[in-house]
TORBASE-711698 format. One line per 3 residues: their letters; for each residue z, x, y of C-alpha. Coordinates in pm, whole numbers, padded with zeros to 5 digits, m for minus. Last residue first. Example, Ala and Ser with C-alpha at 12.3 -4.5 7.8 and 13.67 -1.06 7.14 Angstrom:
<nodes>
sa = 00714/01367/m00106 | 00780/01230/m00450
</nodes>
This chain:
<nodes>
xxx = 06902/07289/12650 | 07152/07349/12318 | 07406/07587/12411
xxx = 07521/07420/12755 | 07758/07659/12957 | 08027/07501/13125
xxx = 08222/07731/13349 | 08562/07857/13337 | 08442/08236/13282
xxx = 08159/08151/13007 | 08251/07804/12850 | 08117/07658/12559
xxx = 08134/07301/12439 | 08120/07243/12044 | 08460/07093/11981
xxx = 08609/07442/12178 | 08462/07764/12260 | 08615/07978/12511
xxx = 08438/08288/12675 | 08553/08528/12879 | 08339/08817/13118
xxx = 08422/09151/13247 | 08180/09426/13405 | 08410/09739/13485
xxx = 08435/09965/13801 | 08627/09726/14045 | 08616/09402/13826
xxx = 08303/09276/13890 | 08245/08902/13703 | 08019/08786/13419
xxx = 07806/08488/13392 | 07925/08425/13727 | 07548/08299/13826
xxx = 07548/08577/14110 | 07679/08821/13828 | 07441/08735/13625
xxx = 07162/08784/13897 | 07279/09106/13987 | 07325/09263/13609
xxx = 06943/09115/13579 | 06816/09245/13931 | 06977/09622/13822
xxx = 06844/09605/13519 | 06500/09522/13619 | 06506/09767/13877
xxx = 06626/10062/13594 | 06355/09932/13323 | 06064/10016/13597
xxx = 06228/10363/13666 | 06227/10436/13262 | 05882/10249/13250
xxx = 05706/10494/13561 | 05905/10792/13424 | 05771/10712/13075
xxx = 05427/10700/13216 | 05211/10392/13319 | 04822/10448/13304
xxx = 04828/10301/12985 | 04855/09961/13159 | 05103/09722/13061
xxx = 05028/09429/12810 | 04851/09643/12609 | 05026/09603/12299
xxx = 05141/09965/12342 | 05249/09915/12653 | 05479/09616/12531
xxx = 05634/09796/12312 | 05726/10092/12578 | 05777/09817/12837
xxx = 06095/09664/12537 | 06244/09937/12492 | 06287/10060/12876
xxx = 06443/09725/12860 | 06667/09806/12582 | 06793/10093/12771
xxx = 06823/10015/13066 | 07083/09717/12957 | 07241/09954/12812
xxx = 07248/10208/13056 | 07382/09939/13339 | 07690/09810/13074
xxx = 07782/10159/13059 | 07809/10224/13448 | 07949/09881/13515
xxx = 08241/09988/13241 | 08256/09733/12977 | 08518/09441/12982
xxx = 08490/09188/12680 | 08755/08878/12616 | 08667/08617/12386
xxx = 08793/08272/12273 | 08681/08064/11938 | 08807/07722/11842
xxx = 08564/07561/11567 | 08622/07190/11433 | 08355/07072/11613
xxx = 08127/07334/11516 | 08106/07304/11145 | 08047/06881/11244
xxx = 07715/07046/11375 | 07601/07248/11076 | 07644/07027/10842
xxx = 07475/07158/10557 | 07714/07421/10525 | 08007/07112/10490
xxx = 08333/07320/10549 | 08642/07037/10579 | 08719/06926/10922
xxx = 09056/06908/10805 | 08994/07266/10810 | 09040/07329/11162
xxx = 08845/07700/11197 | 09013/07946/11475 | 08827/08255/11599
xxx = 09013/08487/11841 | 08841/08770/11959 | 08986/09037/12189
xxx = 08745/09335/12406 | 08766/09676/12543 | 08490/09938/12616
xxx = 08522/10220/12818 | 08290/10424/12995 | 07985/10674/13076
xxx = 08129/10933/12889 | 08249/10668/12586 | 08522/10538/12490
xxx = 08598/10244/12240 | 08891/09971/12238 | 08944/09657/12009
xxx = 09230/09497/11976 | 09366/09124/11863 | 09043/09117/11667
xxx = 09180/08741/11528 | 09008/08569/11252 | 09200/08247/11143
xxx = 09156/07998/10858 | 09208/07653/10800 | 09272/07605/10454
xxx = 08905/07406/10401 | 08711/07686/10562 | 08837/07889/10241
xxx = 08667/07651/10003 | 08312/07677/10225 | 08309/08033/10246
xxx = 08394/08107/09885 | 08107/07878/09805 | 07845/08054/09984
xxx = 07992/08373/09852 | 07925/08262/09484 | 07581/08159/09568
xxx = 07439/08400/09772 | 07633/08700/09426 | 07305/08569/09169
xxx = 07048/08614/09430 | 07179/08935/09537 | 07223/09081/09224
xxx = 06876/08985/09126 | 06743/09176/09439 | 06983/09454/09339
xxx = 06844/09564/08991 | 06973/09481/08618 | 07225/09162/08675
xxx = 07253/08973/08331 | 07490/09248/08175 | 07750/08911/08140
xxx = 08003/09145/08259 | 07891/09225/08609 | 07875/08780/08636
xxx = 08229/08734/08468 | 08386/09014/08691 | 08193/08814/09037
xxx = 08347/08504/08929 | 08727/08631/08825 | 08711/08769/09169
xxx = 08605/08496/09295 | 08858/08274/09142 | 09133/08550/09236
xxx = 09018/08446/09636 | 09000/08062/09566 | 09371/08060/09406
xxx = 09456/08288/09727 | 09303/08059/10011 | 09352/08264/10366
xxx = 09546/08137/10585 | 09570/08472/10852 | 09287/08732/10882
xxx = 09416/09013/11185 | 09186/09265/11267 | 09309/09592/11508
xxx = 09003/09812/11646 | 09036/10188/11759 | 08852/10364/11915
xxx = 08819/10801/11986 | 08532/10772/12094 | 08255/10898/12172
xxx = 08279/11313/12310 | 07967/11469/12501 | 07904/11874/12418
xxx = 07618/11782/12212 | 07771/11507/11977 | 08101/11502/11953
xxx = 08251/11216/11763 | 08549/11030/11791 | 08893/11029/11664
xxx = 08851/10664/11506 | 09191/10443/11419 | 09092/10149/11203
xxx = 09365/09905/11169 | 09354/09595/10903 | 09573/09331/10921
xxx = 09605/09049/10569 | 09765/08704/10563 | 09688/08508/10228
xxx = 09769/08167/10157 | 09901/08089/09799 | 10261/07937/09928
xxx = 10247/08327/10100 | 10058/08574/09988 | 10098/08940/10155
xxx = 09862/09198/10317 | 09858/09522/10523 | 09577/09778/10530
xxx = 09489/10039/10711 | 09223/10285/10770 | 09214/10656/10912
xxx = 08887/10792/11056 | 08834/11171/11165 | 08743/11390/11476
xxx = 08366/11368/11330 | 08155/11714/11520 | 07787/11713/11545
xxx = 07621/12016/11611 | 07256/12092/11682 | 07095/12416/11602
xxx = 06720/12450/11738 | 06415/12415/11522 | 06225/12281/11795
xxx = 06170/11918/11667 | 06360/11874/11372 | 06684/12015/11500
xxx = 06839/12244/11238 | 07195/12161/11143 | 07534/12183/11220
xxx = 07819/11954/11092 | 08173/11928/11120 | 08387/11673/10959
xxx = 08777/11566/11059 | 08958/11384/10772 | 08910/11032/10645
xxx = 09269/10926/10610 | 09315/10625/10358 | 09634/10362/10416
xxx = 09652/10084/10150 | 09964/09833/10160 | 10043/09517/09934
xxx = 09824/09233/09837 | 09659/09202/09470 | 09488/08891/09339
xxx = 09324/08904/09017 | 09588/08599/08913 | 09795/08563/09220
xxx = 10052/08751/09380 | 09933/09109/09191 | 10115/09341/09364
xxx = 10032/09647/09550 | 10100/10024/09679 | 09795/10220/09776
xxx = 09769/10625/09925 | 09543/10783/10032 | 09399/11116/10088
xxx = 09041/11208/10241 | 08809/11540/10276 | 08818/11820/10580
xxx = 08500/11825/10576 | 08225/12091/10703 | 07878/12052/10629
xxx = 07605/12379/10709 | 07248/12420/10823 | 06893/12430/10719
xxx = 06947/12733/10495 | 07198/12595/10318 | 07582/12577/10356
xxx = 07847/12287/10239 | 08208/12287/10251 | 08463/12038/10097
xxx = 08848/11997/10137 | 09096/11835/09983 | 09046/11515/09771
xxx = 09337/11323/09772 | 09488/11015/09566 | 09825/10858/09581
xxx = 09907/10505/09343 | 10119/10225/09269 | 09974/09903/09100
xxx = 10263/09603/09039 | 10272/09324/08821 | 10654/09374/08784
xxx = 10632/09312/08421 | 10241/09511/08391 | 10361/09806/08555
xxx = 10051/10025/08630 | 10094/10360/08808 | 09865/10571/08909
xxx = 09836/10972/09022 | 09461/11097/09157 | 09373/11454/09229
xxx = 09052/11564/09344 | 08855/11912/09350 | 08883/12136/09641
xxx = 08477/12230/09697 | 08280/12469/09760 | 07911/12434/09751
xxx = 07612/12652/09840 | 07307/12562/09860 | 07005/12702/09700
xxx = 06928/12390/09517 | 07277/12419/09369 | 07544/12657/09439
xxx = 07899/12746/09294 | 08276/12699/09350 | 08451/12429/09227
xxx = 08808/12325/09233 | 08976/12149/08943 | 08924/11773/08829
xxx = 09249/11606/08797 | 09430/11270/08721 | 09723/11156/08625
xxx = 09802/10861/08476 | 10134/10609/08451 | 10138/10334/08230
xxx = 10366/10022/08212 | 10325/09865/07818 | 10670/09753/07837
xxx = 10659/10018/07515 | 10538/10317/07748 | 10143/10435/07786
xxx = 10140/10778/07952 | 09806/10882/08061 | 09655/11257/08079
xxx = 09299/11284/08273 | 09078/11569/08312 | 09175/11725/08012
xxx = 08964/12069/07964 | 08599/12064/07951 | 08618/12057/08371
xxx = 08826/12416/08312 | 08514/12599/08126 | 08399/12636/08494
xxx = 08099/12847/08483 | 07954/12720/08137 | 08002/12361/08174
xxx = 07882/12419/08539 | 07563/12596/08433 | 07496/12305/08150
xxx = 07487/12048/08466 | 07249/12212/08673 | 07025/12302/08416
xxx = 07032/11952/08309 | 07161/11712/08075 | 07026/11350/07970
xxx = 07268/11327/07911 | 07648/11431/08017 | 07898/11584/07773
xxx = 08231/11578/07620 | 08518/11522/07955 | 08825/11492/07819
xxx = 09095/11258/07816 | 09473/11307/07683 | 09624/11018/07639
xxx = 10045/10991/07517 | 10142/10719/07375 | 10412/10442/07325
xxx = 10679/10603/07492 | 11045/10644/07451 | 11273/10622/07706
xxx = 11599/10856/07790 | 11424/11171/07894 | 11067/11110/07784
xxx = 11057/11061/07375 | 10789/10953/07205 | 10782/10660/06927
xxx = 10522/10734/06961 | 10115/10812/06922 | 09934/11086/07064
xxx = 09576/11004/07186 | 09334/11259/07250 | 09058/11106/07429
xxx = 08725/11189/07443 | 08485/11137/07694 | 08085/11075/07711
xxx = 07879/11052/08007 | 07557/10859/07980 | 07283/10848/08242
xxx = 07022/10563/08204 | 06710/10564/08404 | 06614/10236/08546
xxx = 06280/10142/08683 | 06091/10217/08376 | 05847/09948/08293
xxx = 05718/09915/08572 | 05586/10250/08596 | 05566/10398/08926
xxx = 05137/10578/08979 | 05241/10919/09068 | 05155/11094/09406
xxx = 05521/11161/09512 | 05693/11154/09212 | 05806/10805/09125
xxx = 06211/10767/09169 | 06396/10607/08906 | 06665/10392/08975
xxx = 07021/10472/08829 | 07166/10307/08543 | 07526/10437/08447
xxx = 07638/10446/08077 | 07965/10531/07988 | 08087/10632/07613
xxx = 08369/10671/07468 | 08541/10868/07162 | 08832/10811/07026
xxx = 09053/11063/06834 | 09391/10925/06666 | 09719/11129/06617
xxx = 10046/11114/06434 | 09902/10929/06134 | 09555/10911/06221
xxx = 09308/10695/06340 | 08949/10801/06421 | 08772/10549/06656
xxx = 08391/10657/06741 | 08133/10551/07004 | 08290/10295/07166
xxx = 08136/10106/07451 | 08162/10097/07836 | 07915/09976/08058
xxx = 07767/10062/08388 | 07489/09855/08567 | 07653/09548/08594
xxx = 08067/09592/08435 | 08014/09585/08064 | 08278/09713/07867
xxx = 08575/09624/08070 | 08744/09339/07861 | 08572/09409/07511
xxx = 08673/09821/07578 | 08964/09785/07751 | 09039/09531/07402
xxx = 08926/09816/07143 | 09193/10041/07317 | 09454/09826/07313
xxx = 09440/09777/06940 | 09392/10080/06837 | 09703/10153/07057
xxx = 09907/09922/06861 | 09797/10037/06536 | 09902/10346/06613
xxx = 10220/10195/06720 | 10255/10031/06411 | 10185/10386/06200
xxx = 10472/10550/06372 | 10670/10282/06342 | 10666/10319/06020
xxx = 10703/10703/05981 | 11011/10684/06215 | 11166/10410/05977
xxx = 11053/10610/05713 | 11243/10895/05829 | 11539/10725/05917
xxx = 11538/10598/05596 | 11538/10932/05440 | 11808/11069/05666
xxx = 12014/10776/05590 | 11991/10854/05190 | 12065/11199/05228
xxx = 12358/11119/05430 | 12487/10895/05168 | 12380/11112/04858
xxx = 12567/11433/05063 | 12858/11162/05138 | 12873/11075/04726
x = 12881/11445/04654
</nodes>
């Protein structure tokens, strides 16, 4: 009998123990929740508040709300209103939060979110149909595990659709996103990928294969995160009435994948970016593919996080309500970031860049060098230069570099024709056969000069720049005459 009382007892206390901590943690969460909401509530033209908080003993329901200012466009005809520029869309979600202690395999949890979306005003027809055709976007959308190191993991999905609106039709594969946040190891893990998405009206059809990525980083700094990001553009296909005769035009995107590479080191920050492009086909002539290879080396970290910390503070203050005054209050901010990172002596270096075309190639380097000791005096323009080292290396196909420079001369006689400076009785043959001379005498006379040099078929030229002299293929070249 004294065991059963025993056992009894321990069972009991277990019990409340559960039943306490039960209640902390949903205190806990509560608590978490409120500060998202102070820390991220107002972010320019969205914000965040909280409409409701229900706690419970095993469960709590909150209820938030996002509110997104969009411009409002006058009809065609109408008088705008000054007074109502903005027009306010608010989405509100509801979360389902399950508090722990709660078990996953070995570890227990702190909660379990379940997020839903509630509804969207002001609504529309459009808007209620989809409610009512896909019942699954009212189901969650998000699920996020909170654990006691306070690490959280989320997954998110919004299905498939299917339907039409303005008498187009839409399908499209939805989007997936899977996070992880591990505040001890500071570290953000995540995938995301949007499949595909398809697009037919009457005046033609959109093709796209969508986008996946994938980001792994670390916070190095206060608001500063370096690590990896790779995103894949895929492959888009679009054909559409031409505007003049009606007739069907294609236009086919071979893809675009970006990359990303970054780490701190004694608070300088090295980052290389790659952009691969397929290329475009654009009536049966293919641009591309290119690809371009940016290196950014010395870069101040503390002054990086500062600007982010900035630029948070200014979208939080709510003081920023269209983009002129956005503008005026970012000038500033990015004036100084410009001047505290000249002082680290940074480096910008396009170690590649390469583009094809049917008339040609084009290939190039940069290399810009900035000797902060120098320091970074905007108001100084001249002293700026001194302590800039720049060299360039560009090679275009003669047969490119010949259009071009057709081209924006055939620009220029049709601008000046119209200002009467040419006689009407000049055609476009006459000014497209006009521009060609002139191009031809120009390309001649800079090569004469050795502003550029013939390299069988392509046009090269190098520059250096060094303590404010400039010199175009080993020759002086004044800049201020």
């Amino acid at each position: 009998m004294k065991k059963l009382v025993i056992l009894i007892v321990v069972i009991l206390l277990c019990i409340a123990g559960w039943a306490g901590a039960t209640y902390v943690v949903g205190g806990q969460v509560q608590s978490q929740y409120t500060h998202m909401i102070d820390e991220f509530g107002q972010l320019g033209p969205i914000t965040m508040s909280q409409q409701s908080y229900q706690r419970g003993f095993l469960a709590s329901t909150a209820r938030t709300v996002l509110e997104l200012k969009l411009p409002v466009t006058a009809r065609p005809g109408a008088q705008a209103d000054p007074e109502a520029q903005n027009e306010t869309l608010q989405i509100v979600l509801e979360s389902a939060i399950k508090h722990g202690p709660l078990p996953a395999g070995a570890a227990f949890g702190l909660a379990l979110i379940e997020t839903r979306l509630v509804s969207v005003t002001p609504s529309n027809e459009t808007v209620e149909r989809l409610l009512q055709e896909f019942p699954q976007l009212s189901e969650p959308l998000s699920v996020t595990r909170i654990d006691f190191s306070g690490s959280m993991t989320d997954r998110v999905r919004i299905p498939a659709l299917e339907t039409s609106i303005d008498q187009a039709q839409i399908e499209w594969g939805g989007l997936s996103v899977d996070s992880s946040y591990a505040p001890g190891d500071k570290t953000i893990v995540g995938t995301f990928d949007m499949p595909r998405l398809e697009i037919r009206g009457e005046d033609g059809e959109l093709t796209w294969q969508g986008l996946h990525g994938t980001l792994d980083l670390v916070e190095a700094l206060p608001l500063l995160y370096v690590g990896s990001t790779e995103v894949d553009f895929g492959g888009m296909e679009m054909n559409f009435a031409n505007g003049k005769d009606g007739a069907q035009q294609a236009v086919q995107l071979k893809g675009l994948k970006l990359s990303s590479r970054s780490d701190c080191r004694a608070k300088l920050v090295n980052v290389k970016q790659t952009m691969e492009f397929g290329g475009v086909l654009v009536d049966g002539e293919t641009y591309g593919p290119g690809r371009c290879v940016i290196d950014a080396n010395n870069l101040d970290g503390e002054l990086l996080g500062g600007f982010q910390a900035q630029v948070r503070e200014l979208y939080r203050s709510g003081m920023v309500n269209n983009p002129e005054e956005l503008v005026g209050q970012l000038l500033p901010l990015y004036t100084q970031l410009l001047t505290g990172l000249l002082e680290k002596s940074p480096e910008i270096n396009v170690s590649s860049f390469s583009f094809a075309t049917p008339q040609g190639n084009i290939d190039g380097r940069l290399l810009i060098r900035y000797d902060g000791s120098q320091g970074g005096d905007t108001r100084n323009p001249q002293a700026m230069l001194q302590a800039l080292d720049a060299s360039a290396d560009l090679a275009i196909h003669e047969n490119l570099v010949k259009l071009l420079m057709k081209q924006n001369l055939k620009n220029e006689l049709t601008a000046a024709k119209l200002n009467g400076q040419i006689p009407e009785s000049f055609s476009d043959a006459d000014l497209a056969e006009l521009a060609a001379r002139q191009s031809e005498a120009q390309l001649e006379m800079a090569l004469a000069q050795a502003l550029v040099v013939r390299d069988g078929d392509m046009i090269r030229s190098s520059a250096t720049f060094k303590q404010g002299e400039l010199e175009v293929n080993g020759q002086p070249l004044p800049l201020f005459q």
